[in-house]
C-alpha positions as CSV (number, residue, x, y, z in Angstrom):
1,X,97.6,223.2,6.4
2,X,97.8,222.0,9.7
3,X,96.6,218.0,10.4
4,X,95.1,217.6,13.7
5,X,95.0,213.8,14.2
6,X,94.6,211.6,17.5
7,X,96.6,209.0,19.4
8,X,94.8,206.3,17.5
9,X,94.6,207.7,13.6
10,X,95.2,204.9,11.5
11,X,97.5,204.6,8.8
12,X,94.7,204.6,6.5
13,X,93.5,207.8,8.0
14,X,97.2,209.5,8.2
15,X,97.3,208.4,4.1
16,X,94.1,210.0,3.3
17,X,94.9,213.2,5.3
18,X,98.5,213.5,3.6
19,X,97.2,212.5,0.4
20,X,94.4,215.9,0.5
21,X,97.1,217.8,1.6
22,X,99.5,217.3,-1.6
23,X,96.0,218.1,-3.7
24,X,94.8,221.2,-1.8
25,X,93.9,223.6,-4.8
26,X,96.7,226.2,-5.3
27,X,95.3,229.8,-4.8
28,X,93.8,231.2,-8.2
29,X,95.9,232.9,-10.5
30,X,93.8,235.8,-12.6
31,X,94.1,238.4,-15.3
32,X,91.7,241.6,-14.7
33,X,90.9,243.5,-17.4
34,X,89.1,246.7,-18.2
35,X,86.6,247.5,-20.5
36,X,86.5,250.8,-21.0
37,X,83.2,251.1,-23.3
38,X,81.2,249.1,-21.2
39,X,82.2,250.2,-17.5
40,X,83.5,246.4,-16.0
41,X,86.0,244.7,-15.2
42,X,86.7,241.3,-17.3
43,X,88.5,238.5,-14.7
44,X,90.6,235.8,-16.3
45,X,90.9,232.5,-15.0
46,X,94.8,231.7,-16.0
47,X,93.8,227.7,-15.3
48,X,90.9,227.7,-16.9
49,X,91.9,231.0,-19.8
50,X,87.9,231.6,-19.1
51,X,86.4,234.8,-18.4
52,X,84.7,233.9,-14.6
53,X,83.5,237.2,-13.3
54,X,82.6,240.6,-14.7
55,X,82.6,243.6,-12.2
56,X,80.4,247.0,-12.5
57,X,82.7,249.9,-12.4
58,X,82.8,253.9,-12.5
59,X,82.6,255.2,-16.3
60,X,85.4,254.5,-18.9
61,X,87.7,252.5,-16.5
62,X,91.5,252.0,-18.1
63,X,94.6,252.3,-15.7
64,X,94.3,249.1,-13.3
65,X,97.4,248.1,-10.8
66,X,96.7,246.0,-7.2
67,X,98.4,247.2,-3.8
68,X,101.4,245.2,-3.0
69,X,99.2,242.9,-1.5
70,X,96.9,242.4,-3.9
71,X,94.4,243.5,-0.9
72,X,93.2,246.3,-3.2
73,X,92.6,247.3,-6.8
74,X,92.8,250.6,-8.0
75,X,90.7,251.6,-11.2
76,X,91.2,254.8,-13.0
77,X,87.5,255.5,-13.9
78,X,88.4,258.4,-16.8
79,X,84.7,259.8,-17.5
80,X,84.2,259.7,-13.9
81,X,86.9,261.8,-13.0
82,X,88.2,259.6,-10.3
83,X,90.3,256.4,-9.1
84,X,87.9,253.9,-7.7
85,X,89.6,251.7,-5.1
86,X,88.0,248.0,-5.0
87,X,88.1,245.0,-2.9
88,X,88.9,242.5,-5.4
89,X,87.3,239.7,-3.2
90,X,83.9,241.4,-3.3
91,X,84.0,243.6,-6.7
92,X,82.6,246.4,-3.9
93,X,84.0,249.2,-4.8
94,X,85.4,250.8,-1.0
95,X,86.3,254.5,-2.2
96,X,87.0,256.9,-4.5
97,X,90.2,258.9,-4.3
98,X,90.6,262.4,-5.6
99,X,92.6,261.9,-8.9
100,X,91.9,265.5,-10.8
101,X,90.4,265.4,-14.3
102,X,90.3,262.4,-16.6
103,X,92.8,260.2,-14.8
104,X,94.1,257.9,-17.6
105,X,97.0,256.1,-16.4
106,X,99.4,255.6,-12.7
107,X,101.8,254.0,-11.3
108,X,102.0,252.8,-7.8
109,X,105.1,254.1,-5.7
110,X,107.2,251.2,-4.3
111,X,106.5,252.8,-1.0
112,X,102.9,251.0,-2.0
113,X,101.0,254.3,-0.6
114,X,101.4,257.0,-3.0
115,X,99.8,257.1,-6.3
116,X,101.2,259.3,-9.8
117,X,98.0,259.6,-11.6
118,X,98.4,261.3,-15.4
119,X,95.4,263.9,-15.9
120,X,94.8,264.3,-19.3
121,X,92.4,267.0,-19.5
122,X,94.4,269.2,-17.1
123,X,98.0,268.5,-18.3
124,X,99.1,267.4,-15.0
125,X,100.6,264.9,-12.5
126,X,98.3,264.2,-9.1
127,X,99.7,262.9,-6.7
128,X,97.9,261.2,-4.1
129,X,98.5,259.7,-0.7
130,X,95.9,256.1,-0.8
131,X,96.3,256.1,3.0
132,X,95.1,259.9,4.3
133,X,93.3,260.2,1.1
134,X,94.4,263.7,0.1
135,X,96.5,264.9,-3.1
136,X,99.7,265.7,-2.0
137,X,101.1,267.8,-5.1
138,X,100.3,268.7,-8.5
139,X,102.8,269.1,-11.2
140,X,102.7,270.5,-14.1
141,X,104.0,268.6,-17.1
142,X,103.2,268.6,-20.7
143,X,99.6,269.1,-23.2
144,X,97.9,265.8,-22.4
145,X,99.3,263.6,-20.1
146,X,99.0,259.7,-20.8
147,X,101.9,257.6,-19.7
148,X,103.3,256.8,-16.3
149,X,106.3,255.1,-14.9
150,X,108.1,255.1,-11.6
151,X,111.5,253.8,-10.9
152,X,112.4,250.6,-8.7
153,X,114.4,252.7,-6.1
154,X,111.3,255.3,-6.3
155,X,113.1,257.8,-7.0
156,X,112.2,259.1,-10.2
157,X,108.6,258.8,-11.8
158,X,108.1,259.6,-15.6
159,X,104.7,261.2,-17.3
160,X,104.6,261.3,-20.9
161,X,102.8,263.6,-22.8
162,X,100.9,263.4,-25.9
163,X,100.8,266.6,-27.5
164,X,104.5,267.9,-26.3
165,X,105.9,264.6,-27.5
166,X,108.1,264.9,-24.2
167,X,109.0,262.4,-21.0
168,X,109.3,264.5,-17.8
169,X,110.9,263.5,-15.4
170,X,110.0,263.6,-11.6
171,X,111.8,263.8,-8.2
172,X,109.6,262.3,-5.7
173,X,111.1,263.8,-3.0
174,X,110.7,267.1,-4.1
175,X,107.8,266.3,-6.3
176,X,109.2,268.9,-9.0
177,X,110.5,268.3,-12.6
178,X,114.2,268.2,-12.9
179,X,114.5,267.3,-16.6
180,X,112.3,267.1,-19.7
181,X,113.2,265.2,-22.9
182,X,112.1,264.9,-26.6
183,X,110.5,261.3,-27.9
184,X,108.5,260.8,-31.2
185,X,104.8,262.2,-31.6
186,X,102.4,261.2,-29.6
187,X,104.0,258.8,-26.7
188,X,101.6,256.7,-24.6
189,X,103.8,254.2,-22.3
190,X,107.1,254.5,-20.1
191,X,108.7,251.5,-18.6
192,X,111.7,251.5,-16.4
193,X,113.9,248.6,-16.5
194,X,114.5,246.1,-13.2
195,X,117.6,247.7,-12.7
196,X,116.6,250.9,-13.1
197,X,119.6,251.9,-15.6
198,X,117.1,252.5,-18.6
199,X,114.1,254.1,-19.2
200,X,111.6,253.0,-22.1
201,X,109.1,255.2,-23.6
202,X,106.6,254.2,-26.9
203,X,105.5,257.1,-29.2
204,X,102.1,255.7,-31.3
205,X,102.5,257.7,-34.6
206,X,105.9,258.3,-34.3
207,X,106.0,254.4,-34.7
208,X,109.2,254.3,-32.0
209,X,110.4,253.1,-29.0
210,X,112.9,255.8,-27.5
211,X,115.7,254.0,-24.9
212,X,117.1,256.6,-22.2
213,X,119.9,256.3,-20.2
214,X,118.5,257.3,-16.7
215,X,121.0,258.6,-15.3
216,X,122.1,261.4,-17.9
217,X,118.3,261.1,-19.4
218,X,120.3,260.7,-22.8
219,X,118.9,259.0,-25.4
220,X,120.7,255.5,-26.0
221,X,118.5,253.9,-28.7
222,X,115.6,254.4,-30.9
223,X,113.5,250.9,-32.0
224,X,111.5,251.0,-35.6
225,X,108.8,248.7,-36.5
226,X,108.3,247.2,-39.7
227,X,105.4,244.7,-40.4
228,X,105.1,243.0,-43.6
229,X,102.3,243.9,-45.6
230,X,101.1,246.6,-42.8
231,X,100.9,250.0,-43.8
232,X,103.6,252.2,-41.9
233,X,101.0,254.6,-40.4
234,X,98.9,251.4,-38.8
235,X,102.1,250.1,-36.9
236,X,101.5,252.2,-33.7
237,X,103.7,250.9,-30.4
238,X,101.7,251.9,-27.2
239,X,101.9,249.2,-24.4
240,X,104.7,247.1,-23.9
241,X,106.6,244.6,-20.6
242,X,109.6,242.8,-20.3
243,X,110.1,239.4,-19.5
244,X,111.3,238.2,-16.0
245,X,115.2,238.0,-17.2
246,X,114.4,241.4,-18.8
247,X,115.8,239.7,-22.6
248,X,112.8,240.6,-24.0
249,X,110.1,243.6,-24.5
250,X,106.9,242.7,-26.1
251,X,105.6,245.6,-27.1
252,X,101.4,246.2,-28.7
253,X,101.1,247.5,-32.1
254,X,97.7,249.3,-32.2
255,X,96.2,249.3,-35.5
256,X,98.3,246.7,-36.9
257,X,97.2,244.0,-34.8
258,X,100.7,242.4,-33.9
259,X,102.9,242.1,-31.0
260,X,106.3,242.5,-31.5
261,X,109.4,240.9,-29.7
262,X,112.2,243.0,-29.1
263,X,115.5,241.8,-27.9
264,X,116.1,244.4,-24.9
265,X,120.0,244.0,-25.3
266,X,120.0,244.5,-28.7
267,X,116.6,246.5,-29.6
268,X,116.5,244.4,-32.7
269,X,112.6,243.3,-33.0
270,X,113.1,239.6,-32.9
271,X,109.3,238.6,-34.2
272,X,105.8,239.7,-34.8
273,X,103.2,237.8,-33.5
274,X,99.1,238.2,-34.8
275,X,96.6,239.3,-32.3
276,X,93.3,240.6,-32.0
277,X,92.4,244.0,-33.4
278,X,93.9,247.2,-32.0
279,X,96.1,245.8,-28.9
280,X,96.5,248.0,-26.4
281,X,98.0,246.7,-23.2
282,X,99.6,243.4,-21.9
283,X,100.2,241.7,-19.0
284,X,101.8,238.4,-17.7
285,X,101.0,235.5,-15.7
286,X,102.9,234.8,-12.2
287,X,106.0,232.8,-14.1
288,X,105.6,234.7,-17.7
289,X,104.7,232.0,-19.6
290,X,101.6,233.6,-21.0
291,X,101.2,237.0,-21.9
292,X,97.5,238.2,-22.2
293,X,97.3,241.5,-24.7
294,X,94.0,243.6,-24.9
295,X,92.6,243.9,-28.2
296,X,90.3,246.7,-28.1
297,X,88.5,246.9,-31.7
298,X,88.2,243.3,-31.5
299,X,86.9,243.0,-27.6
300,X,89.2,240.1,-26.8
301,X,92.0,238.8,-25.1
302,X,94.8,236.9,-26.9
303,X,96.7,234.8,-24.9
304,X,100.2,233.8,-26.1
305,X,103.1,231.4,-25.2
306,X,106.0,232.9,-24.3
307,X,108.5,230.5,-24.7
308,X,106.6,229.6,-28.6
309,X,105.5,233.2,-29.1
310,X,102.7,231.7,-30.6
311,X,99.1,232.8,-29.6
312,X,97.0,229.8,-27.6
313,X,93.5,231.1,-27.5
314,X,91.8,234.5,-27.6
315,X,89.0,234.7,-25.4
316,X,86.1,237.6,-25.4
317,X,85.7,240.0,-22.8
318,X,83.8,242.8,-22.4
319,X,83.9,246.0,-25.1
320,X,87.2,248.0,-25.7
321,X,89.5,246.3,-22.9
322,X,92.1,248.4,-22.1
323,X,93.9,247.1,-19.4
324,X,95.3,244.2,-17.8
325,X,96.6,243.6,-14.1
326,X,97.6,240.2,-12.7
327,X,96.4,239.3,-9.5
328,X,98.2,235.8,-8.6
């Protein structure tokens, strides 16, 4: 903020002016959610942990990431058989880009232009330039496609696949698979690490986080849940993040209604935390202090301390959110 003031401002004045200037409002800081039963989009005050806006969007949204820039959102609108690409300022929505059939979940390249869109229906990856607005490959991977994960050099992306219980493993330069590898039935989320070193993948009834060494693909470590006086079969691992210095994975525990925390160094689960019923997804605030899980049965958001890992407040949303993008 730049303070325009004349040859005779007084000191009074010059106070004032400085004195608005140390209180201008910080920008807004806000969780958007998608509920995929009711077609919206839930936004989250993080100030305020109040639901301010709710935004009409294509049928059965899920998937949700921002450009770089936060300039744009992108919505993977399953039922609709497209990704809807928003101005987040206005809730219009600006385009749709092709994404093939039932586009569940994608990751945005680093490069910030092309998207890796899982197709359920069609057990394959799309790929699709946001810029020219064109797929620019389709590969084959395995029955029922859910997960997706690219790597921070973006050099490898990752689609999981339900039925084959397999990660495949992408080159992005040539856009072909150059390995395929076995996880526990049904997997629905892969992670890469910051460094890029390991690769993450949840399996839902297999009940297991698989750890891969990325650059052999070997396996390195297999993570079991346990929840006291949960039944096995309802401890289901589907989203999960790490925390900024990467000691931690949270990871959502469908059915079971818990969050766990698992030391990433380790892979000792560290805690489980009570949320809302069948938690899907999770995202952080800008500084990861407050993580903000989906509950889907439930229709809520729980928020939780991260430093406590105790939950603050659960606040309603719309029905069946999904997922959760910050936009800071």
């Amino acid at each position: 903020m730049l303070l325009h003031l004349g040859r005779n401002t007084s000191l009074a004045t010059l106070a004032t002016a400085l004195t608005l200037t140390a209180w201008a409002p910080a920008p807004a800081e806000e969780i958007w959610i998608s509920n995929e039963k009711e077609d919206t989009l839930s936004v989250i005050d993080v100030a305020t942990l109040e639901v301010i806006r709710t935004i009409e969007t294509g049928e059965r949204p899920r998937g949700i990431t921002f450009s770089k820039d936060y300039s744009v959102l992108y919505i993977c609108a399953s039922d609709s058989d497209t990704v809807q690409v928003m101005d987040p300022e206005t809730g219009r929505i600006l385009h749709d880009l092709p994404s093939g059939e039932d586009p569940e979940q994608f990751v945005l390249h680093p490069d910030d232009r092309h998207l890796y869109i899982a197709n359920e229906d069609d057990a394959i990856t799309t790929v699709v330039d946001t810029e020219t607005r064109k797929v620019v490959a389709q590969i084959d991977v395995g029955i029922e496609p859910e997960g997706m994960a690219v790597s921070p050099d973006g050099k490898i992306a990752i689609t999981t696949s339900e039925t084959t219980n397999m990660a495949h493993w992408i080159d992005t330069e040539t856009q072909m698979l150059f390995a395929n590898t076995l996880v526990d039935s049904r997997p629905r989320h892969a992670e890469f690490t910051a460094g890029g070193t390991e690769l993450w993948v949840s399996s839902e009834i297999g009940g297991t986080i698989t750890v891969f060494d990325v650059a052999t693909q070997a396996e390195k470590a297999k993570i079991e849940f346990e929840v006291q006086g949960i039944h096995p079969d309802r401890v289901q691992p589907v989203g999960f993040e790490f925390t900024g210095d990467e000691k931690t994975a949270f990871v959502a525990l469908g059915p079971s209604n818990h969050i766990a925390a698992v030391n990433a160094k380790t892979y000792e689960v560290e805690d489980y935390i009570l949320v809302g019923r069948r938690v899907w997804h999770m995202d952080f605030n800008t500084d990861k202090s407050l993580l903000f899980t989906t509950n889907g049965v439930s229709g809520d958001v729980t928020v939780v301390d991260v430093a406590s890992r105790e939950p603050v407040k659960t606040i309603k949303v719309g029905r069946f959110p999904w997922g959760a993008a910050l936009r800071p």
